[in-house]
MMTF fields as JSON, N, C-alpha, C and O atoms, coordinates in Angstrom:
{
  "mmtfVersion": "1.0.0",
  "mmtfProducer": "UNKNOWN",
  "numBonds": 275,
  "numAtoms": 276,
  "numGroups": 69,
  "numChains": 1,
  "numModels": 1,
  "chainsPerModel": [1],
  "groupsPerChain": [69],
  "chainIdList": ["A"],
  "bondAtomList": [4, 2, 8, 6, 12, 10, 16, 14, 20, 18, 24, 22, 28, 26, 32, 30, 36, 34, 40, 38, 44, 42, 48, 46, 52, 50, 56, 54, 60, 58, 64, 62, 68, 66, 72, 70, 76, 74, 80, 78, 84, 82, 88, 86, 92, 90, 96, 94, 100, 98, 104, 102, 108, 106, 112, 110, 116, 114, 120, 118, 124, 122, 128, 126, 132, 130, 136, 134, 140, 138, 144, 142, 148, 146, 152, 150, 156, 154, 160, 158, 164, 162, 168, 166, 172, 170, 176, 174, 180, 178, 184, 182, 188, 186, 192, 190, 196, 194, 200, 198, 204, 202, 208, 206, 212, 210, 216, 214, 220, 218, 224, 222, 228, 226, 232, 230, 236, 234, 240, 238, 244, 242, 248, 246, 252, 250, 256, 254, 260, 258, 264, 262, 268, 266, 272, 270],
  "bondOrderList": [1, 1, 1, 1, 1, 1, 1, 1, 1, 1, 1, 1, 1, 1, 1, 1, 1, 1, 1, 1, 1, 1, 1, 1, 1, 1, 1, 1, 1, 1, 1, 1, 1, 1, 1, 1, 1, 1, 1, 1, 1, 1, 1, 1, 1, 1, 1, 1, 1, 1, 1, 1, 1, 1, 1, 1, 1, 1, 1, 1, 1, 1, 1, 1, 1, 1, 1, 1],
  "groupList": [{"groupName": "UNK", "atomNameList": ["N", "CA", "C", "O"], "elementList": ["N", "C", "C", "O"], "formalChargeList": [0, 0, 0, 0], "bondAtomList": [1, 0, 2, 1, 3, 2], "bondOrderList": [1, 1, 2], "singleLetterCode": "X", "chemCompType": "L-PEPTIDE LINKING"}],
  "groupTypeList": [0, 0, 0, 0, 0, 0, 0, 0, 0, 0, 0, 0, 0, 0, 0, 0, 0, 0, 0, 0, 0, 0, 0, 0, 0, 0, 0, 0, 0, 0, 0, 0, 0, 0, 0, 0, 0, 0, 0, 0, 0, 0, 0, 0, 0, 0, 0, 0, 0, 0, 0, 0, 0, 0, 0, 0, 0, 0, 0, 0, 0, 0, 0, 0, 0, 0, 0, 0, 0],
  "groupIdList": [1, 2, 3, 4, 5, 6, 7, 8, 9, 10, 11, 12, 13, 14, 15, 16, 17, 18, 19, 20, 21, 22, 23, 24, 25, 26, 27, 28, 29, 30, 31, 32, 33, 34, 35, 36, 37, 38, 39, 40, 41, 42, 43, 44, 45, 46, 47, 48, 49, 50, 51, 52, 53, 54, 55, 56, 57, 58, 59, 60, 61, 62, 63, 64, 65, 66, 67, 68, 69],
  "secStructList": [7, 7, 7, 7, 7, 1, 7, 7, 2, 2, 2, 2, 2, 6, 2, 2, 2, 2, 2, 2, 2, 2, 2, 2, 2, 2, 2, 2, 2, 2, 2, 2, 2, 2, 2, 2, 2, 2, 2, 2, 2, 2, 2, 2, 2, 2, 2, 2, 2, 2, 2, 2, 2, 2, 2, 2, 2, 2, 6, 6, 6, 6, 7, 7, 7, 7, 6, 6, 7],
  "xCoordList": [20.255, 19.886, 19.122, 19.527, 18.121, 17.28, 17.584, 17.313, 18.403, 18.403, 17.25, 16.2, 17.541, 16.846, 17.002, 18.056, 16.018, 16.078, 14.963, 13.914, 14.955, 13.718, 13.382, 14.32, 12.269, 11.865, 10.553, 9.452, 10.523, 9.384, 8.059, 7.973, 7.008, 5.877, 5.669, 5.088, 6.519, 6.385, 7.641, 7.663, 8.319, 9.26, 8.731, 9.293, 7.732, 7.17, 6.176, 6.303, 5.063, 4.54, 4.878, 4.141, 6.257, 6.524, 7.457, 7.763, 7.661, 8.156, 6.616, 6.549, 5.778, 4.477, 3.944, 3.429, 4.207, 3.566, 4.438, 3.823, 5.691, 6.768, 6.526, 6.768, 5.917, 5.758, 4.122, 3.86, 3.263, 1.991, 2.108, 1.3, 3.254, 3.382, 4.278, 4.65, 4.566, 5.629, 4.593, 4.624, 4.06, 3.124, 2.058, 1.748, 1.326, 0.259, 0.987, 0.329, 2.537, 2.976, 3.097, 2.933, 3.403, 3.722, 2.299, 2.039, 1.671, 0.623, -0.428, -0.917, -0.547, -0.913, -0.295, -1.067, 0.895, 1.853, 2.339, 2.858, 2.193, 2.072, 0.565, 0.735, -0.72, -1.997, -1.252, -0.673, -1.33, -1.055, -0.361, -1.04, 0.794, 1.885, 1.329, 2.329, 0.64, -0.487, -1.521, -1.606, -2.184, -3.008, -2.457, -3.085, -1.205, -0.544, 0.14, 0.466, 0.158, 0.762, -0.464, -0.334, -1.769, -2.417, -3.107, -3.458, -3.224, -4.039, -2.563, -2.656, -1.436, -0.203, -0.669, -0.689, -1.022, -1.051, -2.612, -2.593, -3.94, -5.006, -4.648, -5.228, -3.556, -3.483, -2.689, -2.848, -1.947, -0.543, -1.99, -1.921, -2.939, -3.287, -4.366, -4.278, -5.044, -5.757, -4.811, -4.984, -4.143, -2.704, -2.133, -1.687, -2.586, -2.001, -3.283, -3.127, -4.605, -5.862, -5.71, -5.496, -5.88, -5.253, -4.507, -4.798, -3.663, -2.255, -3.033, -3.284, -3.432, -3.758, -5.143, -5.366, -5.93, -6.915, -6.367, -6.499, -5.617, -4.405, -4.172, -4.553, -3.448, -2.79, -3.891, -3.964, -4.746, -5.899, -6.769, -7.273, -6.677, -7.205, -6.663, -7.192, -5.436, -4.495, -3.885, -3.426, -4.135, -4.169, -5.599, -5.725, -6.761, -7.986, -8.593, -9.736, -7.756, -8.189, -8.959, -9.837, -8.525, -9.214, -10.68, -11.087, -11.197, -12.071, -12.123, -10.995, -12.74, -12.726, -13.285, -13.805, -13.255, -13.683, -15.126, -15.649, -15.637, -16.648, -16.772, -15.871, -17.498, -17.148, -17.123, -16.627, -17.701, -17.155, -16.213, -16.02, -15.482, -13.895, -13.358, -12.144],
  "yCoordList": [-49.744, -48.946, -47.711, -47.063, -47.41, -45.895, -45.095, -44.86, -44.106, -42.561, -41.714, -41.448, -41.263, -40.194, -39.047, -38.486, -38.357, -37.188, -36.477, -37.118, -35.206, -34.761, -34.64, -34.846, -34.346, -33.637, -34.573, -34.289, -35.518, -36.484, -35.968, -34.765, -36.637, -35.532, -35.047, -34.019, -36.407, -35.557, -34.049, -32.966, -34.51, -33.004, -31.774, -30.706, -31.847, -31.124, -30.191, -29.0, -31.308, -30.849, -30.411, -30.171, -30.393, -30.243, -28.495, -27.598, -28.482, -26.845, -26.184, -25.213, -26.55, -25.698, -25.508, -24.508, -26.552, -26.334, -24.997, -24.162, -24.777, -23.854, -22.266, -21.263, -22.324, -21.3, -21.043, -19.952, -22.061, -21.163, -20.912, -20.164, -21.646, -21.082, -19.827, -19.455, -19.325, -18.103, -16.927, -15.735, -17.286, -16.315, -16.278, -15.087, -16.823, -16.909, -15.52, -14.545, -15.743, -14.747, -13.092, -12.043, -13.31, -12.438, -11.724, -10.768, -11.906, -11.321, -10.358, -9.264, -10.875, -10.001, -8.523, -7.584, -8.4, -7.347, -6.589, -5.511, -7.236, -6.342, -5.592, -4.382, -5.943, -5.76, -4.516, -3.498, -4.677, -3.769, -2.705, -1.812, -2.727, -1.43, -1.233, -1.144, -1.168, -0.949, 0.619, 1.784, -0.158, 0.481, 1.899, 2.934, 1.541, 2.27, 3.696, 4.819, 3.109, 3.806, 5.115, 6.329, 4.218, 4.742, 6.063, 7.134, 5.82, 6.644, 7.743, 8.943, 7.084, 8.48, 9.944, 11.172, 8.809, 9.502, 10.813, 11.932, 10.092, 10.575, 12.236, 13.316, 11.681, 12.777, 14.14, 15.317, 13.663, 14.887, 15.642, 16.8, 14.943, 15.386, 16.924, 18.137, 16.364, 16.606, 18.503, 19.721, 17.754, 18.651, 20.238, 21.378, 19.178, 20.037, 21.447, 22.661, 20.522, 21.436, 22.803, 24.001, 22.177, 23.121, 24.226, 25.411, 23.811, 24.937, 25.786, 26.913, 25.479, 26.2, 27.089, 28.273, 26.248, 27.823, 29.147, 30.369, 28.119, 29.713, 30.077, 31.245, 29.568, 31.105, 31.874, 33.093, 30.97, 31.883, 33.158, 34.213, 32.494, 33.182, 34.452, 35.564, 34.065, 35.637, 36.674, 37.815, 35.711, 37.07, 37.811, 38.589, 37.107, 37.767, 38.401, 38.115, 39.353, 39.848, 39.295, 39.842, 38.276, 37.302, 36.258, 35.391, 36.855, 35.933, 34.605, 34.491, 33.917, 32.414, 32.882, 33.997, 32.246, 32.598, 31.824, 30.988, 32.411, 31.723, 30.784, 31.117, 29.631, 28.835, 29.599, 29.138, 30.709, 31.328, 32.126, 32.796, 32.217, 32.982, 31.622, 31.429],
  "zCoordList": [-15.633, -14.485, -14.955, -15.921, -14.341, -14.8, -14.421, -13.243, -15.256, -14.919, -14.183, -14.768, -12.72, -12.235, -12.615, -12.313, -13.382, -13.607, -13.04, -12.979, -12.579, -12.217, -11.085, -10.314, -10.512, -9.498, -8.695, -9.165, -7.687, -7.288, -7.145, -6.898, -7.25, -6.738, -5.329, -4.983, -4.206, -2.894, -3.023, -2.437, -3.802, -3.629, -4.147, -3.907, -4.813, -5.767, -4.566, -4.281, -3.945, -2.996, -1.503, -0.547, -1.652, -0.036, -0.612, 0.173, -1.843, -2.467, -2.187, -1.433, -2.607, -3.269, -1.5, -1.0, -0.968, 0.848, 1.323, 1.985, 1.051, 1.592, 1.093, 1.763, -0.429, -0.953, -0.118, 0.389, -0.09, 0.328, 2.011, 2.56, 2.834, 4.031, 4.007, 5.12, 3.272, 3.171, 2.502, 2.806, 1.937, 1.291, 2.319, 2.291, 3.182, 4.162, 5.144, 5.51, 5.449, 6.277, 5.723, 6.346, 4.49, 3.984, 3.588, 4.318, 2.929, 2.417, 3.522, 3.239, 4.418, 5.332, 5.793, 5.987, 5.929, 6.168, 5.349, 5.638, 3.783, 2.57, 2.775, 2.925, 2.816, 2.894, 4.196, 3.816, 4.891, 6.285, 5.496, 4.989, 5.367, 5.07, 3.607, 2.895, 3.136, 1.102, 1.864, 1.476, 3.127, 3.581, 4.603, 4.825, 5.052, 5.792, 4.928, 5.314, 3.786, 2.629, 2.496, 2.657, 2.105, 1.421, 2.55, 2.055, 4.004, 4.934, 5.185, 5.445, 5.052, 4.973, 3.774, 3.866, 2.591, 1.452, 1.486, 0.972, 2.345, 2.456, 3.761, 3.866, 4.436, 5.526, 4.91, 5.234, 4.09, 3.109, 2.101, 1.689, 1.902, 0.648, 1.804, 1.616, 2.639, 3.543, 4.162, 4.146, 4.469, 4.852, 3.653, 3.78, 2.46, 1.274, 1.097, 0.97, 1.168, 1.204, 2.451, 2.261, 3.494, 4.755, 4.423, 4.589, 4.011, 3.445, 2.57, 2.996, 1.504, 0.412, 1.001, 0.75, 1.785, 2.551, 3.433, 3.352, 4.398, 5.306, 4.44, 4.362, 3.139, 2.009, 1.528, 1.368, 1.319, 0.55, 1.488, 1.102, 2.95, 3.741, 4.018, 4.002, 4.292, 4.545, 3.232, 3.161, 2.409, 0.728, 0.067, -0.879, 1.153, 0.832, 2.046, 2.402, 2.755, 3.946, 5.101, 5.767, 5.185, 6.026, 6.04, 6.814, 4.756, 4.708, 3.61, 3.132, 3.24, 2.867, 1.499, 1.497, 0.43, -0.993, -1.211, -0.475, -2.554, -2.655, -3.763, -4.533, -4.348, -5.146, -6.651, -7.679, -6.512, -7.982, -8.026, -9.04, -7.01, -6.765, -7.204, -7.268]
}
């Protein structure tokens, strides 16, 4: 009698179908929340600049510096 060992090729292909339908879902919503990350990260930095002119503004008597200040 022959020992089954191993894995068939339809079983093989019906794993590899499961992984690229799971990844089809997934990959999109990683892509989404990457980008969601990144326009959070563009607004703090944006935010951080802001801050640092009001300080600068109100420790130089109100006016704005010049690029060789």
């Amino acid at each position: 009698m022959k020992n089954n060992r191993g894995f068939s090729l339809l079983e093989l292909l019906i794993v590899v179908a499961i992984i690229l339908i799971i990844a089809t879902i997934a990959i999109p919503s990683l892509l989404r929340s990457r980008q969601s990350a990144q326009e959070s990260s563009a607004v703090a930095q944006v935010r951080t600049v802001n801050t640092a002119q009001i300080t600068y503004l109100s420790s130089n008597q109100g006016s704005y510096g010049t690029i060789a200040e």
